[in-house]
PyMOL Python script that loads the backbone (N, CA, C, O; Angstrom):
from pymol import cmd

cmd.read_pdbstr("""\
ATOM      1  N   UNK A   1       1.484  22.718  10.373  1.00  0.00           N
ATOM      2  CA  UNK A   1       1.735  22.366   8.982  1.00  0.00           C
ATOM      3  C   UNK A   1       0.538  21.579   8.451  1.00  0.00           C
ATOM      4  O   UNK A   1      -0.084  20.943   9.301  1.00  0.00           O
ATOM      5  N   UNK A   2       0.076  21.509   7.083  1.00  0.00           N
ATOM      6  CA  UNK A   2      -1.299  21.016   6.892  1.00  0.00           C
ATOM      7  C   UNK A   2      -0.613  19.802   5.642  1.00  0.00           C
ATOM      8  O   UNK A   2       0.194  20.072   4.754  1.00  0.00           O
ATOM      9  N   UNK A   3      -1.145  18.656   5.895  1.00  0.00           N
ATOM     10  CA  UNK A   3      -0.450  18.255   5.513  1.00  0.00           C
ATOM     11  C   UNK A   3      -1.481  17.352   4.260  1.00  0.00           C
ATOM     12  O   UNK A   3      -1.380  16.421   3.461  1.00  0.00           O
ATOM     13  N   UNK A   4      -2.373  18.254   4.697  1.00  0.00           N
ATOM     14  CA  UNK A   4      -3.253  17.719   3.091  1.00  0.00           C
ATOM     15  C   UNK A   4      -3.270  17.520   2.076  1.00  0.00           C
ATOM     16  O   UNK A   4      -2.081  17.766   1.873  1.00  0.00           O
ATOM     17  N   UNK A   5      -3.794  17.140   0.750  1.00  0.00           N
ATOM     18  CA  UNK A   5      -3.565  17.763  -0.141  1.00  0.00           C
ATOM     19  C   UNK A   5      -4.207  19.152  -1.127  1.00  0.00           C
ATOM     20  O   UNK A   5      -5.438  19.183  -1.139  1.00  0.00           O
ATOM     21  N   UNK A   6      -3.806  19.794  -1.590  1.00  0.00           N
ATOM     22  CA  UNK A   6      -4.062  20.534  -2.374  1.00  0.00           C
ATOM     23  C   UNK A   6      -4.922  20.821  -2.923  1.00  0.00           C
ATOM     24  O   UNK A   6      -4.800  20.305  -4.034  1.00  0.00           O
ATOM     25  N   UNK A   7      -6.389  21.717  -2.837  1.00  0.00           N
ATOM     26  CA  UNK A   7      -7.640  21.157  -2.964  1.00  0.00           C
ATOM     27  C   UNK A   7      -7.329  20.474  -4.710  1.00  0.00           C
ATOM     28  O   UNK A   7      -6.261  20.410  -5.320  1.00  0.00           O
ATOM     29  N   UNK A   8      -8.924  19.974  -5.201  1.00  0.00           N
ATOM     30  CA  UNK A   8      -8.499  19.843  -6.754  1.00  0.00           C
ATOM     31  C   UNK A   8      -7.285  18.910  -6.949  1.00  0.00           C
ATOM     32  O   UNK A   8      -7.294  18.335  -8.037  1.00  0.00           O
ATOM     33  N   UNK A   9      -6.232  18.627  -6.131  1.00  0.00           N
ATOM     34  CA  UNK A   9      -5.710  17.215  -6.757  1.00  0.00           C
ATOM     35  C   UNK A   9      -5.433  15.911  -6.768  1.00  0.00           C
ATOM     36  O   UNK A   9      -4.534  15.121  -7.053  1.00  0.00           O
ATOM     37  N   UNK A  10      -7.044  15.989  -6.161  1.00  0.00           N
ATOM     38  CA  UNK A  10      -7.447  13.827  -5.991  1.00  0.00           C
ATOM     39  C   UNK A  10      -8.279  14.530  -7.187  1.00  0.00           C
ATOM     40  O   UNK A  10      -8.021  13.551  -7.886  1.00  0.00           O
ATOM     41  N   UNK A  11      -8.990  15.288  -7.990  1.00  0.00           N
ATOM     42  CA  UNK A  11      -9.925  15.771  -8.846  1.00  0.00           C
ATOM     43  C   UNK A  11     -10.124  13.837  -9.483  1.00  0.00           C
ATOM     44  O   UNK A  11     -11.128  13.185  -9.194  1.00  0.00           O
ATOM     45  N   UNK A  12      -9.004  13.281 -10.300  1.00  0.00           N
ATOM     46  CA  UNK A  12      -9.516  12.265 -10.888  1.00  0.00           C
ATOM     47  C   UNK A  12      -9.092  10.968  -9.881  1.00  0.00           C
ATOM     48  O   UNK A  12      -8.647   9.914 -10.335  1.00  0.00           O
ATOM     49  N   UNK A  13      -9.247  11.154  -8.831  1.00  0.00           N
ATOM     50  CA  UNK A  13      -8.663   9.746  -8.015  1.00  0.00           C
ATOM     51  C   UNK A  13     -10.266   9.373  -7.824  1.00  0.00           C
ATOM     52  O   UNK A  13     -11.197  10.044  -7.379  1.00  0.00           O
ATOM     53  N   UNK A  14     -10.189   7.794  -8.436  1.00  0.00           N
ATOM     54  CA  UNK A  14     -11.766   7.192  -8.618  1.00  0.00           C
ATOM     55  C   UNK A  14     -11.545   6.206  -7.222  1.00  0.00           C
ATOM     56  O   UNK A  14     -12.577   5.808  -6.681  1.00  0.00           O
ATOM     57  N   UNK A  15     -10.589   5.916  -6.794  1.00  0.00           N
ATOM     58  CA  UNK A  15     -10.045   4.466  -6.039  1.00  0.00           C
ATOM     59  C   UNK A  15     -10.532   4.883  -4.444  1.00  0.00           C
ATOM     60  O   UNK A  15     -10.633   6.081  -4.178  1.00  0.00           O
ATOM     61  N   UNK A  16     -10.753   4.116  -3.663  1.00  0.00           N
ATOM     62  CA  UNK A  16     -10.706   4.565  -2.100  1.00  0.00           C
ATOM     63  C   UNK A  16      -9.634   3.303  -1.724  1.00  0.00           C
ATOM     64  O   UNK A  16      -9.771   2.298  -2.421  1.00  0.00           O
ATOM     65  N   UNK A  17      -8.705   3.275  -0.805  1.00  0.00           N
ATOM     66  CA  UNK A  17      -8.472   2.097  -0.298  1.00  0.00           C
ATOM     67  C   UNK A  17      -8.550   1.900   1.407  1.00  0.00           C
ATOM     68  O   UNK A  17      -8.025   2.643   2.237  1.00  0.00           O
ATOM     69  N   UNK A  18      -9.242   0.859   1.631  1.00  0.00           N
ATOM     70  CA  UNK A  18      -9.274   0.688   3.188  1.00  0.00           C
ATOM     71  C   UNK A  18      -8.647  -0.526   3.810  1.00  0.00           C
ATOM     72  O   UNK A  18      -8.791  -1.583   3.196  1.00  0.00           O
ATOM     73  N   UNK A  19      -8.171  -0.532   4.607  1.00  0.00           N
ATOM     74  CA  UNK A  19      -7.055  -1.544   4.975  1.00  0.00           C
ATOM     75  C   UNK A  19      -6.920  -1.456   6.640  1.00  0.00           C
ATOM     76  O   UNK A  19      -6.649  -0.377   7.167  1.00  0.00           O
ATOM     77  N   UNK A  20      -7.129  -2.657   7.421  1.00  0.00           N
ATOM     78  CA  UNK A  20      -6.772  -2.540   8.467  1.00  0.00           C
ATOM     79  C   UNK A  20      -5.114  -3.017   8.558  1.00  0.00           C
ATOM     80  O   UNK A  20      -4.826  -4.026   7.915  1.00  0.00           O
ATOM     81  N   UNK A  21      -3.980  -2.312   9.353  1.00  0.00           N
ATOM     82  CA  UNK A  21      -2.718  -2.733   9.539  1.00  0.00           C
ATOM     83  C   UNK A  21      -2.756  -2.568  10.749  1.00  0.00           C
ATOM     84  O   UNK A  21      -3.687  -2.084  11.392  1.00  0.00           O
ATOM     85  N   UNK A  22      -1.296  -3.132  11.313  1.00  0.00           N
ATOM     86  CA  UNK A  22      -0.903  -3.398  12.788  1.00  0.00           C
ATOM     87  C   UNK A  22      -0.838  -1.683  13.111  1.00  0.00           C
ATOM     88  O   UNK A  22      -0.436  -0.789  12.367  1.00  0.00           O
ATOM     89  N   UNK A  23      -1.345  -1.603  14.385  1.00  0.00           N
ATOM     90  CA  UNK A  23      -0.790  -0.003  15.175  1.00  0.00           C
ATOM     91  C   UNK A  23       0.730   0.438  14.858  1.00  0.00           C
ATOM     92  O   UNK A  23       1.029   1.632  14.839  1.00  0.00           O
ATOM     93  N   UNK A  24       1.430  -0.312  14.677  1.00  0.00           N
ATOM     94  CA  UNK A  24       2.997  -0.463  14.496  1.00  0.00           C
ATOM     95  C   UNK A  24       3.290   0.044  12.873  1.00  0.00           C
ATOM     96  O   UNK A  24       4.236   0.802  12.659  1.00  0.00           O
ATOM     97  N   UNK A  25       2.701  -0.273  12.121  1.00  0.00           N
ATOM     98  CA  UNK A  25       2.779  -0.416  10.519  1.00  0.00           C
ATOM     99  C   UNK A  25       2.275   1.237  10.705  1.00  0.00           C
ATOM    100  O   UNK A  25       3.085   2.149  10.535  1.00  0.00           O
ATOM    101  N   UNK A  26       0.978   1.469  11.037  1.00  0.00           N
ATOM    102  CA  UNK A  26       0.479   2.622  11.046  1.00  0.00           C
ATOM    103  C   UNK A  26       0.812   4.086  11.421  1.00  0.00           C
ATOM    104  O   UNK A  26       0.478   5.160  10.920  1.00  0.00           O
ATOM    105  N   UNK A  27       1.764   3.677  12.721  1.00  0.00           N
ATOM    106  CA  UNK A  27       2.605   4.844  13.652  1.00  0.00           C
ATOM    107  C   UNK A  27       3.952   5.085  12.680  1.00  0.00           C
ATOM    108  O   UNK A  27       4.632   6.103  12.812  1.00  0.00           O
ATOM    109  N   UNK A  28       4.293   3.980  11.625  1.00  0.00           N
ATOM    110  CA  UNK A  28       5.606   3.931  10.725  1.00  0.00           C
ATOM    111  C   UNK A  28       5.187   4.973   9.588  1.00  0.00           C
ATOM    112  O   UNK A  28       5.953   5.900   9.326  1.00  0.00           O
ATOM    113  N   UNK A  29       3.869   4.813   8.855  1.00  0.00           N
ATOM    114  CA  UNK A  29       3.395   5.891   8.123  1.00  0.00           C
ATOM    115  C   UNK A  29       2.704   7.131   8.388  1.00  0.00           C
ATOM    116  O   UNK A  29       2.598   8.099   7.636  1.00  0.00           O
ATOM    117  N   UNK A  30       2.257   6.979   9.530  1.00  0.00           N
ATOM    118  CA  UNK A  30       1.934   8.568  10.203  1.00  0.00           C
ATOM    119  C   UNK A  30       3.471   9.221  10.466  1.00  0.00           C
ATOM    120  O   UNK A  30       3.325  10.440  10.553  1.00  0.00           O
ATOM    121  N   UNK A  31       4.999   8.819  10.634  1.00  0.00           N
ATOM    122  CA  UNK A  31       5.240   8.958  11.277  1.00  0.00           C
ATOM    123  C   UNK A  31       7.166   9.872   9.689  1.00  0.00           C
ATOM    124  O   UNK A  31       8.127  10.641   9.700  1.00  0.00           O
ATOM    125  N   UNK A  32       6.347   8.840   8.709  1.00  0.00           N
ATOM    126  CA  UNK A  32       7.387   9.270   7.225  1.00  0.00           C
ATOM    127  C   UNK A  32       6.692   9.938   6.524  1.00  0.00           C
ATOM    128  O   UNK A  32       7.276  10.692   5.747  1.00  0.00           O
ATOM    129  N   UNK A  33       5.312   9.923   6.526  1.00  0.00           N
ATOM    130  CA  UNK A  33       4.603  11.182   5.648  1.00  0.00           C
ATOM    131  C   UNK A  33       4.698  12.717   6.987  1.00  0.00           C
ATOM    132  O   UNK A  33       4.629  13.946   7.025  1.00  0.00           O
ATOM    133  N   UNK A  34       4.774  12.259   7.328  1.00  0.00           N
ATOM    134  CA  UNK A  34       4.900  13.862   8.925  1.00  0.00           C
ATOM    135  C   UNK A  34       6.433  14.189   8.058  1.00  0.00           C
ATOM    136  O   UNK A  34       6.560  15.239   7.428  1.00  0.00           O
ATOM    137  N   UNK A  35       7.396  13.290   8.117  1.00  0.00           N
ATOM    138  CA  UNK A  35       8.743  13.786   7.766  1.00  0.00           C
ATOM    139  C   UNK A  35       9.087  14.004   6.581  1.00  0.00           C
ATOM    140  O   UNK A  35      10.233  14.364   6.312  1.00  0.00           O
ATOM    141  N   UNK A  36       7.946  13.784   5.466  1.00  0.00           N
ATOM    142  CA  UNK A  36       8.282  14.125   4.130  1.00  0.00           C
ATOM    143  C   UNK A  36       7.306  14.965   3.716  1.00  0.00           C
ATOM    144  O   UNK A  36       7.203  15.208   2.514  1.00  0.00           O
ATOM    145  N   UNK A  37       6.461  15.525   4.629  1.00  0.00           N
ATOM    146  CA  UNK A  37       5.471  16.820   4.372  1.00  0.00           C
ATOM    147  C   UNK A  37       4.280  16.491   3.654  1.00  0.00           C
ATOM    148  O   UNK A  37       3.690  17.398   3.067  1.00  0.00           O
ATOM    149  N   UNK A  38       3.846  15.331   3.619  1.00  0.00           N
ATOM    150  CA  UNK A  38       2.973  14.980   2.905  1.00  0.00           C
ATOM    151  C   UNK A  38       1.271  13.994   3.710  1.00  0.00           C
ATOM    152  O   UNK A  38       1.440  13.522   4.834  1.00  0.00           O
ATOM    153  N   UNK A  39       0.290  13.862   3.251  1.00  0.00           N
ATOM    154  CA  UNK A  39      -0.515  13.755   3.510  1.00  0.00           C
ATOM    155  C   UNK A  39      -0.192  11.800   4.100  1.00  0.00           C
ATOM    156  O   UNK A  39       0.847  11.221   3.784  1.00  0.00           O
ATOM    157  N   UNK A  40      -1.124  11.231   4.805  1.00  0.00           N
ATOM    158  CA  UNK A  40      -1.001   9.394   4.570  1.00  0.00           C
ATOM    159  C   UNK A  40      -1.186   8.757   3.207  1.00  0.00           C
ATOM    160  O   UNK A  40      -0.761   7.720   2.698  1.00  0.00           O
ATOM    161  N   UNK A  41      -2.088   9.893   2.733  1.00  0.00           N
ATOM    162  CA  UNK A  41      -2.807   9.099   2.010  1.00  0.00           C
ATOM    163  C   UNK A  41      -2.165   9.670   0.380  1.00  0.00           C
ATOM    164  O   UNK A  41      -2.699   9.434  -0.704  1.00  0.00           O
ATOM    165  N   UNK A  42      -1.252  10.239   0.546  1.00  0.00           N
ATOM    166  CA  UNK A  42      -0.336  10.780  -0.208  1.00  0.00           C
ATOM    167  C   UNK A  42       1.176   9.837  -0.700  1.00  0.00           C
ATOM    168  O   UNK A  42       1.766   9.452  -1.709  1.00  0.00           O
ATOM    169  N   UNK A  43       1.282   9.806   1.016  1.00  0.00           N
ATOM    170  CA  UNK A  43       2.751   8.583   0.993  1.00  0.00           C
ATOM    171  C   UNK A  43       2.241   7.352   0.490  1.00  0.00           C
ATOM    172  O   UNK A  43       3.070   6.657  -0.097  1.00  0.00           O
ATOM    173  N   UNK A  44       0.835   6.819   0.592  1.00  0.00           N
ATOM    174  CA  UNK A  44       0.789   5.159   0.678  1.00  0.00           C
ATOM    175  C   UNK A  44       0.656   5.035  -1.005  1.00  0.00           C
ATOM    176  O   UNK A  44       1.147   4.103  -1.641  1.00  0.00           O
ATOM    177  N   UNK A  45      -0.165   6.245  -1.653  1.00  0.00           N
ATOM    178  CA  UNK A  45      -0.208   6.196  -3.292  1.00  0.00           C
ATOM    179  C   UNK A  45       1.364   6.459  -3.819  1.00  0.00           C
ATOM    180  O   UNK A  45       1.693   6.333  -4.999  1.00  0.00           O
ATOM    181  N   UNK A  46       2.119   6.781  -2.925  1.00  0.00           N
ATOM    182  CA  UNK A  46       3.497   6.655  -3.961  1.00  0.00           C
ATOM    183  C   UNK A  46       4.191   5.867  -3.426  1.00  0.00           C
ATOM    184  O   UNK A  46       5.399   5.937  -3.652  1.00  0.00           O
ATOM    185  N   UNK A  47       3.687   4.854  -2.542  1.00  0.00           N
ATOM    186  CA  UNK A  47       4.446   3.781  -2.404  1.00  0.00           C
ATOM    187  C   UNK A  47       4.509   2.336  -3.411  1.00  0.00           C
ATOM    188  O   UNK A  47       5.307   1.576  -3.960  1.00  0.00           O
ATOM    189  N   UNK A  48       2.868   2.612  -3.177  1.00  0.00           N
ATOM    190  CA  UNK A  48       2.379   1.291  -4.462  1.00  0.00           C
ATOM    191  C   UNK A  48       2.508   1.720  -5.746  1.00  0.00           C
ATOM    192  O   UNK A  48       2.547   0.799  -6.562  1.00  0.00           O
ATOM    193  N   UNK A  49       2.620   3.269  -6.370  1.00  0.00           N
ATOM    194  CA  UNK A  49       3.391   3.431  -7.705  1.00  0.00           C
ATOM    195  C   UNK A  49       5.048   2.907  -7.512  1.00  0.00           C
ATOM    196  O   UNK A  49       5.655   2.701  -8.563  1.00  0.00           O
ATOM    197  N   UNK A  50       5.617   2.739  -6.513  1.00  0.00           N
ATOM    198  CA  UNK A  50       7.209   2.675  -5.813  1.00  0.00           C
ATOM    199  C   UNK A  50       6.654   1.281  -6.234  1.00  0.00           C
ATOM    200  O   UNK A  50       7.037   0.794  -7.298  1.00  0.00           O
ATOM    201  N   UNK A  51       5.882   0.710  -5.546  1.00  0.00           N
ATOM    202  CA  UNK A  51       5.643  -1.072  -5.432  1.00  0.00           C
ATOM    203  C   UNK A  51       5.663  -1.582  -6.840  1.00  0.00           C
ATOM    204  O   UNK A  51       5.857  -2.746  -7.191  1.00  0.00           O
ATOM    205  N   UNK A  52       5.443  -0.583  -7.560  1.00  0.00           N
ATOM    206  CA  UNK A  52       4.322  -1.215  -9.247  1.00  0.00           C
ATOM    207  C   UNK A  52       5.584  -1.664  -9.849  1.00  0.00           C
ATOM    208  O   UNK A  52       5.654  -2.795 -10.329  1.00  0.00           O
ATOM    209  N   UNK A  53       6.987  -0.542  -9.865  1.00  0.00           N
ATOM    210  CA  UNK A  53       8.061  -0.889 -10.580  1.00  0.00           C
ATOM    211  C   UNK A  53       8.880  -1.446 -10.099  1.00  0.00           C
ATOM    212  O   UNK A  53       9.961  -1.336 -10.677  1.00  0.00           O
ATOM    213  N   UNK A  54       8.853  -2.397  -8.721  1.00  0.00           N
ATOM    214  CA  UNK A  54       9.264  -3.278  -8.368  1.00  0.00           C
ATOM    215  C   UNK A  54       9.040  -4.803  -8.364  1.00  0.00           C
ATOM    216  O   UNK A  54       9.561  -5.637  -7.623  1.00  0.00           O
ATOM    217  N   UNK A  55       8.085  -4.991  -9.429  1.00  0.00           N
ATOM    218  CA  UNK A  55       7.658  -6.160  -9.617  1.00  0.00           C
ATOM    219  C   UNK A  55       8.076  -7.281 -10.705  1.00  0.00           C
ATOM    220  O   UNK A  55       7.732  -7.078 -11.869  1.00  0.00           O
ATOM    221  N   UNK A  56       8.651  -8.210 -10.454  1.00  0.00           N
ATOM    222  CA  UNK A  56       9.499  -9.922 -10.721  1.00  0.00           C
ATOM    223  C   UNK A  56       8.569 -10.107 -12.436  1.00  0.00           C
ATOM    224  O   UNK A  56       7.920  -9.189 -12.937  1.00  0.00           O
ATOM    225  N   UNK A  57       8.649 -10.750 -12.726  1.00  0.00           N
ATOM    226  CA  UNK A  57       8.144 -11.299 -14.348  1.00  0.00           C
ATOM    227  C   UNK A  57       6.554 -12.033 -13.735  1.00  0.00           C
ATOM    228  O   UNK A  57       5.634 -12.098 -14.550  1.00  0.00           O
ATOM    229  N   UNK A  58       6.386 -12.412 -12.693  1.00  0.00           N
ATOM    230  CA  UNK A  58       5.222 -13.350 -11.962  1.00  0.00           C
ATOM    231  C   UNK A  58       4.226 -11.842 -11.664  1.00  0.00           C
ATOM    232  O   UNK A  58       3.052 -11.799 -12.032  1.00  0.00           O
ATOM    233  N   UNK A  59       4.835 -10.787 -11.025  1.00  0.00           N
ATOM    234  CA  UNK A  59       3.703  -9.459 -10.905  1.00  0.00           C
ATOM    235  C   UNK A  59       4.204  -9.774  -9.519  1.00  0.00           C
ATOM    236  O   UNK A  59       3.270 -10.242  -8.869  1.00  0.00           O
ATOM    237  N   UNK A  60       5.126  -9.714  -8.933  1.00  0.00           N
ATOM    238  CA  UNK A  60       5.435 -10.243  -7.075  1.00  0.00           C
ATOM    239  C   UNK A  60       6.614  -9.370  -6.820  1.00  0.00           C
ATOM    240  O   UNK A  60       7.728  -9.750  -7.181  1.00  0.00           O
ATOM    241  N   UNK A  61       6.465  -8.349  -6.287  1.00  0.00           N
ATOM    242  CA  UNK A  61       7.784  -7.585  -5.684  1.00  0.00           C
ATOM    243  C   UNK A  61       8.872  -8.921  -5.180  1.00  0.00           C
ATOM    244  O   UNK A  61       8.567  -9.796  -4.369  1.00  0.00           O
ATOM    245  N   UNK A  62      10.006  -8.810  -5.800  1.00  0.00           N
ATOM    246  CA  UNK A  62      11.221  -9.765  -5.257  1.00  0.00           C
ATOM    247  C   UNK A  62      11.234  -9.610  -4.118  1.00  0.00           C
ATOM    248  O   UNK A  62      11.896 -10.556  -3.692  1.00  0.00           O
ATOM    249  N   UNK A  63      10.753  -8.680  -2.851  1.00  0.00           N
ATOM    250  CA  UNK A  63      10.943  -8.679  -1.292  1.00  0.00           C
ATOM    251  C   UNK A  63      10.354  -9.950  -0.944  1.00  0.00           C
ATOM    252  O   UNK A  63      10.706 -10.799  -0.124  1.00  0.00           O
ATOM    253  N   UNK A  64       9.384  -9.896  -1.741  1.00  0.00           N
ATOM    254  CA  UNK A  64       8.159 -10.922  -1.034  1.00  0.00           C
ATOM    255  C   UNK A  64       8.147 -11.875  -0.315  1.00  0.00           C
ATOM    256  O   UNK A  64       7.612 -12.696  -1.060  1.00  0.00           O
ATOM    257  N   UNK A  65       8.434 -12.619   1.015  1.00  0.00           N
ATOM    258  CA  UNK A  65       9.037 -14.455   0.738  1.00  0.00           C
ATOM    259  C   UNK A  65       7.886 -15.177   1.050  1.00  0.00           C
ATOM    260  O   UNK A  65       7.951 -16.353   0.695  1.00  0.00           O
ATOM    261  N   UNK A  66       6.627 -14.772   1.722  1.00  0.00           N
ATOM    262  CA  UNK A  66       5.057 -15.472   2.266  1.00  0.00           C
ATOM    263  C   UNK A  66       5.017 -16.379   0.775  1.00  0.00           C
ATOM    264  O   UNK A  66       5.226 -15.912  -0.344  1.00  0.00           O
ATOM    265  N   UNK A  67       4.652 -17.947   1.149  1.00  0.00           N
ATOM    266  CA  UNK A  67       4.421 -18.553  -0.182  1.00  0.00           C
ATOM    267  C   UNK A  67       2.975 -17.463  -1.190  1.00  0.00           C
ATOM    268  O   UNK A  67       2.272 -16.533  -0.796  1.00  0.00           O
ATOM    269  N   UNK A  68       3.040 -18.015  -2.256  1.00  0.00           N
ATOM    270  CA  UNK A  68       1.625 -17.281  -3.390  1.00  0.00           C
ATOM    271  C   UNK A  68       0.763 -18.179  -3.362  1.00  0.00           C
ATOM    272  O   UNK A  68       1.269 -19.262  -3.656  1.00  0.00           O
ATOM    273  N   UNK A  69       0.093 -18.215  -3.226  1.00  0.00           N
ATOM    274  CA  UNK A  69      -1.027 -19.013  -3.384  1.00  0.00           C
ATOM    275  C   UNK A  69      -1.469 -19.339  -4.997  1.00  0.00           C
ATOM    276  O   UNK A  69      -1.374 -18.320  -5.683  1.00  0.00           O
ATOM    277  N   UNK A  70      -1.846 -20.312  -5.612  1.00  0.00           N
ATOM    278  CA  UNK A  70      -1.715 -20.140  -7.050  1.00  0.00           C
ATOM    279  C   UNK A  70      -3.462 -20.873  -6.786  1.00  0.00           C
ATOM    280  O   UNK A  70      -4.079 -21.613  -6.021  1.00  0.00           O
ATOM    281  N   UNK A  71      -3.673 -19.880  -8.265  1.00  0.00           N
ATOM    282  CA  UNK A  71      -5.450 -20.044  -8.430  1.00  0.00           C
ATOM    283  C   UNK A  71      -6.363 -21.666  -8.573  1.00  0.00           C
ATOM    284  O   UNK A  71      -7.480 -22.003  -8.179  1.00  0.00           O
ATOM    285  N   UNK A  72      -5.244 -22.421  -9.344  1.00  0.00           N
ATOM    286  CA  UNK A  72      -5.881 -23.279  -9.217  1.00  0.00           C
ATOM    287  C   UNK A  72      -5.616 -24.655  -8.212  1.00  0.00           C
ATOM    288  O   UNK A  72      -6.062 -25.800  -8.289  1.00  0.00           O
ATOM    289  N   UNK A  73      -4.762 -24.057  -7.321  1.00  0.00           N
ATOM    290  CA  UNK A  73      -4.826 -25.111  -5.688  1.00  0.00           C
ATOM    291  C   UNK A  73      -6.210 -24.627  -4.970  1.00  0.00           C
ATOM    292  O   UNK A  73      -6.733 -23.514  -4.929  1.00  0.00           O
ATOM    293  N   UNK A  74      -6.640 -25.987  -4.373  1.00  0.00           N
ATOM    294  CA  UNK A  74      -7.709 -25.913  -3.498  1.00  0.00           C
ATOM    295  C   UNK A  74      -7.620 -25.508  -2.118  1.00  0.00           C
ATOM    296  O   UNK A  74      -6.804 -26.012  -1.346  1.00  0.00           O
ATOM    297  N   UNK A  75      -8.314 -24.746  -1.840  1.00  0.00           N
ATOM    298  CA  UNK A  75      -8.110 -24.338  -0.621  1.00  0.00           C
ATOM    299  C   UNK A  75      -9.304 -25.242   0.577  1.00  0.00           C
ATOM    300  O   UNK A  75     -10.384 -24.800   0.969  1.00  0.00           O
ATOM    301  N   UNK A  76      -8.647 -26.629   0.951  1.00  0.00           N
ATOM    302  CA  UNK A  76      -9.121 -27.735   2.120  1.00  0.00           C
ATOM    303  C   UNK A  76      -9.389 -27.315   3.154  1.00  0.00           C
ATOM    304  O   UNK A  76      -8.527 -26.533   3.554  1.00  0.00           O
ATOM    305  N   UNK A  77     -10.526 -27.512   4.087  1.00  0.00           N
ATOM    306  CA  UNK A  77     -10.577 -27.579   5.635  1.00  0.00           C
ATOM    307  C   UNK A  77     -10.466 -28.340   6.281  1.00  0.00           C
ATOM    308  O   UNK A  77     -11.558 -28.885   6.116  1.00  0.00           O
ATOM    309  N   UNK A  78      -9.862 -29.045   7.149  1.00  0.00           N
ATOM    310  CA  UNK A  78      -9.559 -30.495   7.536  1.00  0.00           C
ATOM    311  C   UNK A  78     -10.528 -30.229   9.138  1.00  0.00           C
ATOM    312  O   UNK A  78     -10.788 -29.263   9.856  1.00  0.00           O
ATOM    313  N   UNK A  79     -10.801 -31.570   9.133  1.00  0.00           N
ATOM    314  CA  UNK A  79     -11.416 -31.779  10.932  1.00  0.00           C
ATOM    315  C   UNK A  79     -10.706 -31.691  11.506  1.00  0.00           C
ATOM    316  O   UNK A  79     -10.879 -31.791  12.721  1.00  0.00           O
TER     317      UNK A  79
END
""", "prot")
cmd.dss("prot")
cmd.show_as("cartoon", "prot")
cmd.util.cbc("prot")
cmd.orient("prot")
């Protein structure tokens, strides 16, 4: 099964994204784009369109719980 895409339809995709994730994270998306017939790099762009309309009044998917870091706290190095 080829699980590419279609020649001609990245035609206007300007974006690359590179990302190192855990082997674990990675074997999870090799493993739902295999089962939904689709490319990686197919599933991960309709996840973050999935992600876009899941986002709080702040721009923060409600899953989220890692504190945010806000722009104007300093980020200290202590001895």
């Amino acid at each position: 099964m080829d699980r590419r895409r279609s020649r001609g339809s990245a035609v206007n995709a300007t974006s690359t994204v590179f990302a190192k994730v855990h082997p674990e994270a990675n074997r999870i998306a090799d493993e739902v784009a295999i089962r939904v017939g689709v490319s990686k790099a197919a599933l991960v762009e309709a996840l973050l369109y999935h992600l876009g309309n899941e986002l709080d009044a702040d721009g923060v998917p409600a899953w989220w719980t890692d504190p945010i870091p806000h722009p104007e706290e300093l980020t200290l190095e202590t001895a």
